[in-house]
N, C-alpha and C positions, 0 to 999 in steps of 0.2 A: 296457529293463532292469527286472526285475522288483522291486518293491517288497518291503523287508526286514519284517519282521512288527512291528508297534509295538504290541502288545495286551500290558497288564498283566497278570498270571496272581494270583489273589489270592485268598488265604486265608481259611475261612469265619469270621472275627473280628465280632464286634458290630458292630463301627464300619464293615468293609469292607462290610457285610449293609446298615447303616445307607447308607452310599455309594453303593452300587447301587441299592438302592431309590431315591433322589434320581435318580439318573441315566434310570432306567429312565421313572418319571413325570415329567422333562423331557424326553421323547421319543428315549432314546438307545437303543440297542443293550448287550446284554449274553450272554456266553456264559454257559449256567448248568448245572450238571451237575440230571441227573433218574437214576432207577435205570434209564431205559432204555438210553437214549442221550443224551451234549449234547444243549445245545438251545441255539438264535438269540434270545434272548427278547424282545420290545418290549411295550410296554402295547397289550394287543387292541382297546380303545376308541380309539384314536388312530391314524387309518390313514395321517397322514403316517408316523408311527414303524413302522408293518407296513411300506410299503411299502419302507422301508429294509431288509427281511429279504430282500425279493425282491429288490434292488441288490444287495446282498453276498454273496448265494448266486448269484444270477444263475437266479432260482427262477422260473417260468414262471406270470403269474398264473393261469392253468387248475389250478394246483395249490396248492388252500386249505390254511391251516392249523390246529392243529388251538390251540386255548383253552383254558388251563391255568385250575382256580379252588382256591382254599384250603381252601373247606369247603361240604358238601352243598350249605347254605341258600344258596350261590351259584349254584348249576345253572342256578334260573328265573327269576335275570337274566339271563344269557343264551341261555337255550333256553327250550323247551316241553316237560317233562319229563313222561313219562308213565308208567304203572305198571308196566311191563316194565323201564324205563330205572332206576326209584326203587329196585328188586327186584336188579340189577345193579350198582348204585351202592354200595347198603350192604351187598351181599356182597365188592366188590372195591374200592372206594376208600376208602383213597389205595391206587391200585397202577396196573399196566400195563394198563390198559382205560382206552378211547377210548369212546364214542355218540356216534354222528349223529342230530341231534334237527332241529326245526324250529328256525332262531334269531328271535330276537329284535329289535325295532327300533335297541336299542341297538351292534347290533355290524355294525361295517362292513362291504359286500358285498366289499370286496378280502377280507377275513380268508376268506370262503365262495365266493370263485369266481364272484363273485354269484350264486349259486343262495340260497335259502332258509331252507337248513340250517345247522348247524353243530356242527366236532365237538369234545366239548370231555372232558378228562382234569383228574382230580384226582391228582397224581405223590406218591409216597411220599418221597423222596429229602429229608430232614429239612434240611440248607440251604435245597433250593429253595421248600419249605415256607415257612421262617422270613422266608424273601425276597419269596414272595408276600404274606404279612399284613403286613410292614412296607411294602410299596409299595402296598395296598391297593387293587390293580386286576388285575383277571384277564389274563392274561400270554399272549401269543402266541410260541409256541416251538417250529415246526421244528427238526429237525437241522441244528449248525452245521455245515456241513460246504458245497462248493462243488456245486450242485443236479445231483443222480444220482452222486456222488462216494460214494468206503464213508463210511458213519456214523461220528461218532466215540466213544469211549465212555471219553477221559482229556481232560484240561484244554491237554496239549500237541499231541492232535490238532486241537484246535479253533484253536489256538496258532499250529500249521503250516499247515493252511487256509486259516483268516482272521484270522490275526492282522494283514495289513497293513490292510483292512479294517474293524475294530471295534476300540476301545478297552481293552475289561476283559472275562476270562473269570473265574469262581469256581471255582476248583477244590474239588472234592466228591469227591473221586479217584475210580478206577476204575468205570464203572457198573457195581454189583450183575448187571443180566440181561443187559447187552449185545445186543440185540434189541429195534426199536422195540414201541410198544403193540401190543396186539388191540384190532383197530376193530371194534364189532358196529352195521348200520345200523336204527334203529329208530323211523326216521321213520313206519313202519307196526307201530306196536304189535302185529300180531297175523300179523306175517309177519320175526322178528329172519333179520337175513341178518348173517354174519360177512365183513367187508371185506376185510381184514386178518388174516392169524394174527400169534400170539405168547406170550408166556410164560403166557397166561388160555388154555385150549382150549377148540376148541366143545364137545367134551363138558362140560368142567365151565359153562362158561354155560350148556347145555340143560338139567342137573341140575339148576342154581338158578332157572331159569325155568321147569321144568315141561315142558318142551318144546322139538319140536326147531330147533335156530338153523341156518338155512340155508344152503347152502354161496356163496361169492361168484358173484357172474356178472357177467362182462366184457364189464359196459355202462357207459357215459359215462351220466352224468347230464343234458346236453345236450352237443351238438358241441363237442369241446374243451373241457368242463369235469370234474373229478372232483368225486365229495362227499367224498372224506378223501383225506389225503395217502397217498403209496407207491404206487402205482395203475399206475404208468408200466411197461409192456414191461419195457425196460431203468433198472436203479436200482442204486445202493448198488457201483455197478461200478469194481474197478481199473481203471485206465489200461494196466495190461497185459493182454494177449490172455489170458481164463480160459475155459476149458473143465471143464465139470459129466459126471463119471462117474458113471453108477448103483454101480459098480462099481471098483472095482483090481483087476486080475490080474497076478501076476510077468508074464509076456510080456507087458503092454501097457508096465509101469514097463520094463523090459529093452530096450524098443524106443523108450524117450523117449531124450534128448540132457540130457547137463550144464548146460546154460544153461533148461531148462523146469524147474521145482519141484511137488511132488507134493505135497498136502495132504492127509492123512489123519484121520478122524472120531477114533480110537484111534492109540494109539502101535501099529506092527507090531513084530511079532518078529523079533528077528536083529539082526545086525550093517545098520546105516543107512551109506546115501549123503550126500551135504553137501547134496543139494537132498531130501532126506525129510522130511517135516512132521507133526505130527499138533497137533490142538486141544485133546483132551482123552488122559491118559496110558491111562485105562479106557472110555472113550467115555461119560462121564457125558454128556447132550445139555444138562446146564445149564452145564457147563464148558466145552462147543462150544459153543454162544450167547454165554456171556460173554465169550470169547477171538476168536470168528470178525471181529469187524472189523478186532480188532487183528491179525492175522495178518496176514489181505488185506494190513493197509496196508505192513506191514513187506514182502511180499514184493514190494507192487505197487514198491518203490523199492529193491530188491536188486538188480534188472540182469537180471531172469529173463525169456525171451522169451515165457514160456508159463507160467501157473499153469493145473495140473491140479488140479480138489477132489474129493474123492468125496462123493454125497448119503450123508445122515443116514438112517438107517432107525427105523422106526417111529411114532405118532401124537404129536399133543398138540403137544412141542417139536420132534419133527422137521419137523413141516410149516412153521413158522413160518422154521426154518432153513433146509429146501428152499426155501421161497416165494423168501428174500435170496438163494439162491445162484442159481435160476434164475432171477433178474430179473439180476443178476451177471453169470452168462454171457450173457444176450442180447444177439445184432447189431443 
């Protein structure tokens, strides 16, 4: 019999801000909203409290997390920050950018996969902020969501997941980008490779670096281990069978079945079927980002045998968005 969800959903108030931070530095768990996506959050320096992220996700330790800090001057406590990474920092944070630095003795090898590094983000998302300087420890926060499940990006997905699971989520409502961070790795200062896409483009990182940030390549860092989270084939996937079209054509929707649902980047024209979908009304890609988990998860629990999506076209956000759809549909 599956377990009913007993997690509190709780409002960003002084006192609940004040609460969580207690809870968090007694080693508990907390869902916390970020502008990317939820996040699992526990104190980064306390690896019995990480390892409880990997319990409740059923998160595979090969796959590190990434370390949330409040402000700049916290980077070179945890890492080994260098002038590429400092040059990245104070153009983008607080926002959706991640580095992969060398870490530091104080941060446990569960949080890095035990490899050496470690990736760590400063979040914009003004609770999660306020909640980081009240509990006054750098915060480890994966996706709450159950490990290669769609991400969540409201306080009731994280609710439905794992609510039986953890105690108290913060609701921050909806995240602003809906797409985890851009990971950029720059453990070699003078060779930035982009891990990850997302809402920061490699163009605009090679802008502000001077040069150009190189494309990912799909290697483990050792056998079974990653340096940043997302990395895995298959990720972010409904539980129902989805298939990634370059394309829609009338004859391919004309030849699908009433029980598959059709996802569309843009709303189409004409009169719609009950399974036509679209993310964005005009195909804005920041309206597809912000929307695309919540879709998925609505459709993955509608009854439909088959979710059809169409890729996003163009640079910047659509690759971020293509990367989640085709980690999505992969077997």
């Amino acid at each position: 019999m599956a377990r009913k969800p007993i997690a509190s959903i709780l409002p960003g108030t002084a006192g609940n801000l004040r609460f969580l931070a207690d809870r968090l530095r007694a080693g508990h768990l907390v869902g916390v909203p970020t502008e990317t996506v939820y996040g699992l959050a526990a104190d980064a320096l306390n690896a019995r409290a990480c390892r409880k992220i990997f319990v409740a996700k059923g998160r595979p330790a090969s796959d590190p997390l990434i370390v949330h800090i409040a402000e700049l001057a916290d980077l070179a406590k945890i890492a080994v920050p260098n002038q590429p990474a400092l040059t990245l920092a104070k153009a983008f944070w607080p926002g959706p950018l991640t580095l992969v630095l060398p870490r530091t003795g104080i941060v446990p090898a569960l949080v890095s996969a035990g490899l050496p590094s470690v990736a760590v983000r400063m979040p914009a998302h003004p609770l999660f902020r306020r909640l980081l300087k009240l509990t006054g420890r750098p915060l480890a926060a994966p996706s709450a969501n159950p490990f290669g499940y769609i991400s969540p990006t409201t306080a009731a997905h994280v609710h439905a997941s794992l609510g039986a699971r953890i105690g108290h989520i913060l609701d921050g409502g909806p995240a602003r980008i809906g797409l985890e961070s851009t990971i950029v790795d720059l453990r070699d200062p003078s060779r930035p490779r982009l891990i990850r896409p997302g809402a920061i483009s490699r163009a605009e990182l090679s802008r502000v670096l001077g040069r150009p940030v190189l494309l990912p390549e799909r290697v483990l860092a050792r056998p079974g281990a990653r340096i940043a989270p997302g990395l895995f084939k298959r990720h972010y996937s409904p539980r129902t069978s989805l298939t990634l079209h370059r394309r829609f054509s009338a004859s391919l929707i004309a030849r699908g079945k009433s029980d598959e649902a059709w996802l569309f980047i843009a709303k189409p024209a004409g009169p719609l079927a009950k399974n036509i979908f679209w993310l964005d009304a005009r195909g804005d890609l920041r309206g597809v980002g912000r929307r695309l988990f919540a879709r998925l998860r609505a459709l993955d629990v509608a009854g439909y045998r088959r979710i059809h999506v169409e890729s996003a076209t163009g640079d910047g956000a659509a690759d971020a968005i293509n990367d989640r759809l085709r980690r999505a549909a992969a077997r």
